[in-house]
C-alpha positions as CSV (number, residue, x, y, z in Angstrom):
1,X,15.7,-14.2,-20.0
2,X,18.4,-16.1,-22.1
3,X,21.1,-15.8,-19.3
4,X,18.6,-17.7,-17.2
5,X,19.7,-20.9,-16.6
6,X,16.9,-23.6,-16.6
7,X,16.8,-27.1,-14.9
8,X,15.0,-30.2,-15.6
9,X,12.4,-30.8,-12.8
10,X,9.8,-33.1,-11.5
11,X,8.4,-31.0,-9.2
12,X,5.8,-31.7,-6.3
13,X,2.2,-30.7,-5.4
14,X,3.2,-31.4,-1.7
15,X,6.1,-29.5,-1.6
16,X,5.9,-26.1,0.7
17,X,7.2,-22.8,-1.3
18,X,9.9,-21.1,-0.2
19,X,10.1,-17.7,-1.3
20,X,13.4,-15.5,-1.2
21,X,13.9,-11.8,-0.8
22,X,14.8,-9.3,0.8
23,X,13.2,-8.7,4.6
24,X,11.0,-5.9,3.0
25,X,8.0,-6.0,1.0
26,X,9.2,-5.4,-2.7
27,X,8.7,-7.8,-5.7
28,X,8.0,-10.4,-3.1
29,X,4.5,-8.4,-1.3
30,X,2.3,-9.6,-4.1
31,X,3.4,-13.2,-3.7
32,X,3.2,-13.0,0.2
33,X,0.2,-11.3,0.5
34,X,-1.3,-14.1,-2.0
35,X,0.2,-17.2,0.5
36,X,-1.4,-15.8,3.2
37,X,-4.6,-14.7,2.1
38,X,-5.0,-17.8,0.6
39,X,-4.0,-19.7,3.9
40,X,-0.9,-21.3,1.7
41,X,2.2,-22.9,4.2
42,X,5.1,-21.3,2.6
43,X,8.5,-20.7,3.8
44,X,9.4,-17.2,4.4
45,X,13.1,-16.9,3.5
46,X,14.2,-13.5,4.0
47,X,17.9,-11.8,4.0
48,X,18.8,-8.8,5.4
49,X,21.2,-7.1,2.6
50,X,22.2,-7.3,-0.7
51,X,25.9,-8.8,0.9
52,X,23.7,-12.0,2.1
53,X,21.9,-12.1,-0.9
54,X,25.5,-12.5,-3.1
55,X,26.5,-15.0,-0.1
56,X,23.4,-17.2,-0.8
57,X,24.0,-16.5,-4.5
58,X,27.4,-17.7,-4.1
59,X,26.8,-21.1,-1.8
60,X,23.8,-21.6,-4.4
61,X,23.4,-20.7,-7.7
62,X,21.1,-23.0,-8.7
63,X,18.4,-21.1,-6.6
64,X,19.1,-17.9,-8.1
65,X,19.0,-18.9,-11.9
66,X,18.5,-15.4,-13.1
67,X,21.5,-13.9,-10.3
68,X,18.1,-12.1,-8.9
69,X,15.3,-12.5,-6.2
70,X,12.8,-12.9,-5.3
71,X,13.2,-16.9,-6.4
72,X,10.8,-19.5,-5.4
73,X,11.9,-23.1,-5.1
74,X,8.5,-25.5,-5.3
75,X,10.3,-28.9,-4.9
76,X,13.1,-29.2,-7.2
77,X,11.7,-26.1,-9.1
78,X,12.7,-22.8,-9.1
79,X,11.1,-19.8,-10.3
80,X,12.0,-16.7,-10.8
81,X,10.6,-13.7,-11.9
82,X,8.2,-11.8,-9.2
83,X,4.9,-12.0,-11.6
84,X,5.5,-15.4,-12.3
85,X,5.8,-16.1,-8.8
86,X,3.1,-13.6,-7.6
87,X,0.3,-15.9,-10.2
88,X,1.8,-19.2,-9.0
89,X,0.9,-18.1,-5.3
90,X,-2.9,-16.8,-6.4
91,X,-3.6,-19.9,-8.0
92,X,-2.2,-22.7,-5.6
93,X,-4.5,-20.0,-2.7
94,X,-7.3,-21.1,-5.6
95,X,-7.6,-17.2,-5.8
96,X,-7.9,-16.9,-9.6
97,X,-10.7,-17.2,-11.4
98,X,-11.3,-19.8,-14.2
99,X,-13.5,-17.4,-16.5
100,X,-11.2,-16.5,-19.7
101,X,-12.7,-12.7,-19.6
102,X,-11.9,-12.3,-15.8
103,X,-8.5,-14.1,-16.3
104,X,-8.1,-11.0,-19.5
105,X,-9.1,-8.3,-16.9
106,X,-6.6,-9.5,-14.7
107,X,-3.6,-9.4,-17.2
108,X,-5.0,-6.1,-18.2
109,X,-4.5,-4.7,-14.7
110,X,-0.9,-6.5,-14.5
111,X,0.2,-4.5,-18.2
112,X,-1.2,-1.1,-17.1
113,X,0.9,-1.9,-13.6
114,X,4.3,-2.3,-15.3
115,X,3.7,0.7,-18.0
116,X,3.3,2.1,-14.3
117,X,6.1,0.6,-13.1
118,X,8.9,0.5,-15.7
119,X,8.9,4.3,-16.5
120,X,9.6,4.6,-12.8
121,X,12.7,2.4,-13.1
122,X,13.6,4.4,-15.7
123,X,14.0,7.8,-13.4
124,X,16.3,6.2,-10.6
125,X,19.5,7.8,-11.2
126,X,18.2,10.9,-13.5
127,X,20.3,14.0,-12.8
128,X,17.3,16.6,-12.2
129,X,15.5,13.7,-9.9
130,X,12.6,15.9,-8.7
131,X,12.0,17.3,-12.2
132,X,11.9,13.7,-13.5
133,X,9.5,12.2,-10.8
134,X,7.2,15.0,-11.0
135,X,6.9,14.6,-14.7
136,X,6.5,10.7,-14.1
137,X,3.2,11.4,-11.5
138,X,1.6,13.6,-13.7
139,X,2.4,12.1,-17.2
140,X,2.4,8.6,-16.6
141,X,1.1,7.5,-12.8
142,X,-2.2,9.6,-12.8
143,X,-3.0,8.2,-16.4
144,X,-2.0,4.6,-15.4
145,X,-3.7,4.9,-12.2
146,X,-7.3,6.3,-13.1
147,X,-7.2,3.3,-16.1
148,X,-6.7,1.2,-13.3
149,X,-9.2,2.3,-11.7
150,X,-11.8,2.7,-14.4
151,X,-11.1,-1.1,-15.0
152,X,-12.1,-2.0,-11.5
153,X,-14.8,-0.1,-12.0
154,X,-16.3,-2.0,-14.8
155,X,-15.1,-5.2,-13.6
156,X,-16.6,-4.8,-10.4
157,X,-18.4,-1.5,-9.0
158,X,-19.2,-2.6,-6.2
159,X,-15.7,-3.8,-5.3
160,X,-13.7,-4.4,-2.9
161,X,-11.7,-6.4,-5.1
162,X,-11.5,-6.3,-9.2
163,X,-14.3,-9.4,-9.3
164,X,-15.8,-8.7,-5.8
165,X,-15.4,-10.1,-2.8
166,X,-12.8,-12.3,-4.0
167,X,-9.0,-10.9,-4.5
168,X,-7.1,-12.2,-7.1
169,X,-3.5,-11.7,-8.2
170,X,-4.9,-8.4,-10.1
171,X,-5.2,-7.3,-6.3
172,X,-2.0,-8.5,-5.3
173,X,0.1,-6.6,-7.5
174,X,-2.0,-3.9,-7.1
175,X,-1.4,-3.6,-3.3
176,X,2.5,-4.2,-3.9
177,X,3.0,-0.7,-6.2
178,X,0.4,0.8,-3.4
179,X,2.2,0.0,-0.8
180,X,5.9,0.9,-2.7
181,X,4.3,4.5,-3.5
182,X,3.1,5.0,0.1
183,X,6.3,3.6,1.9
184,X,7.9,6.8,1.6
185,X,11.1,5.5,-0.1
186,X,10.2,7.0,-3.1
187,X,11.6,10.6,-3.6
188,X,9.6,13.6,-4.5
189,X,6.3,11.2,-4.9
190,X,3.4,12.1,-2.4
191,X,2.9,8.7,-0.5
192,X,-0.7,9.5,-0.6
193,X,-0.5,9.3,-4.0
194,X,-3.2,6.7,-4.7
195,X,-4.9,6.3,-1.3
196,X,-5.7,10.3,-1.5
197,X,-6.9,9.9,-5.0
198,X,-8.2,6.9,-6.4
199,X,-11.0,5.5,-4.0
200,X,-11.9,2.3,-5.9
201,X,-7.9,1.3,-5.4
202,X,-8.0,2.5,-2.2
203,X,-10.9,0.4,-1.3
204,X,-9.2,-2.6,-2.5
205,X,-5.7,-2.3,-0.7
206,X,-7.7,-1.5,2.5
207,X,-9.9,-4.7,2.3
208,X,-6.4,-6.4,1.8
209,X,-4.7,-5.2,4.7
210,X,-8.0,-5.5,6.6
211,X,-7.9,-9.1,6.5
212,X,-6.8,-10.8,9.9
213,X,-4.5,-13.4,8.0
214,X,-2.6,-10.3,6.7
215,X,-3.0,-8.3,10.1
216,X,-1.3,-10.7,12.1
217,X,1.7,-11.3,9.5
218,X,2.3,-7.3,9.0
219,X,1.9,-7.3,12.8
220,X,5.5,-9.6,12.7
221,X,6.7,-8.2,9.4
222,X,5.9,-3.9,9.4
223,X,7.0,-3.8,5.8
224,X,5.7,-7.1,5.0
């Protein structure tokens, strides 16, 4: 974003992350499901309202270089944008794969995510709300979903994960939208949505949250 404001940087390898958000799962889930899976020290920072976030905004600007979280300072780095940060976390976890086609299959799952995602967005607000989320689960999130699925499925149809036994930040981001849709925050969406429907996704948000690593920290953090 061109409003972003960028500084120089040397960052370092040694540094530990510190991720900010919100103390709820969000844009930040993919990212902190990645650290944790991937046994990565990171530093948790969470805030409890959008009124802290504008304080910290305020004492700090330089961490918040887009006015936005979640941010993640690596040394004297900071990045924003959750994908962004989401990738960085899967591959400093060494939970992305070096193989170009796998690396393709994964960006393929992240684009059919957001053309989930962004007509979602695009109904907050809408007069006629239940008119416009019905016509967004039938017209968009079933089509989205089953491609989803149906790229699992070639990529791996065994599963649990898109390549197998090994997540990757395909999984990640994937868990993140299931776990948004089955929160119950979204109105007139069935939180059952996927989980109901789509068993290869289902599959792989369940070996996820399976995991003792991510048991134990959604044992402290109940919407992670």
């Amino acid at each position: 974003n061109s409003f972003c404001t960028l500084l120089p940087h040397s960052p370092s390898i040694m540094s530990v992350p510190k991720l900010h958000y919100y103390d709820m799962g969000g844009r930040a889930f993919a990212a902190r499901l990645a650290f944790v899976v991937g046994g990565v020290e990171f530093e948790d920072i969470r805030y409890k309202d959008g009124a802290a976030i504008d304080a910290a905004m305020e004492k700090n600007p330089k961490l918040f270089p887009c006015q936005t979280v979640p941010t993640l300072e690596v040394g004297d780095v900071v990045i924003s944008q959750s994908r962004a940060i989401a990738f960085y976390a899967a591959r400093v976890a060494k939970l992305m794969p070096e193989d170009a086609l796998k690396l393709a299959e994964i960006d393929e799952v992240v684009a059919t995510i957001d053309d989930l995602v962004d007509p979602l967005m695009g109904t907050m607000g809408k007069e006629n709300l239940a008119e416009a989320r019905a016509e967004w689960v039938e017209k968009t999130a079933k089509p989205m979903l089953a491609r989803i699925a149906a790229i699992y499925a070639r990529a791996s149809p065994e599963g649990p994960f898109l390549h197998g036994e090994k997540p990757s930040a395909a999984d990640f981001m994937l868990a993140g939208i299931i776990a948004y849709v089955g929160s119950g925050t979204l109105d007139h969406v069935p939180q059952d949505l996927v989980m109901a429907n789509y068993p290869r996704l289902a599959a792989a948000f369940g070996a996820l949250m399976a995991n003792p690593a991510v048991a134990a920290f959604a044992a402290k953090h109940p919407t992670f």
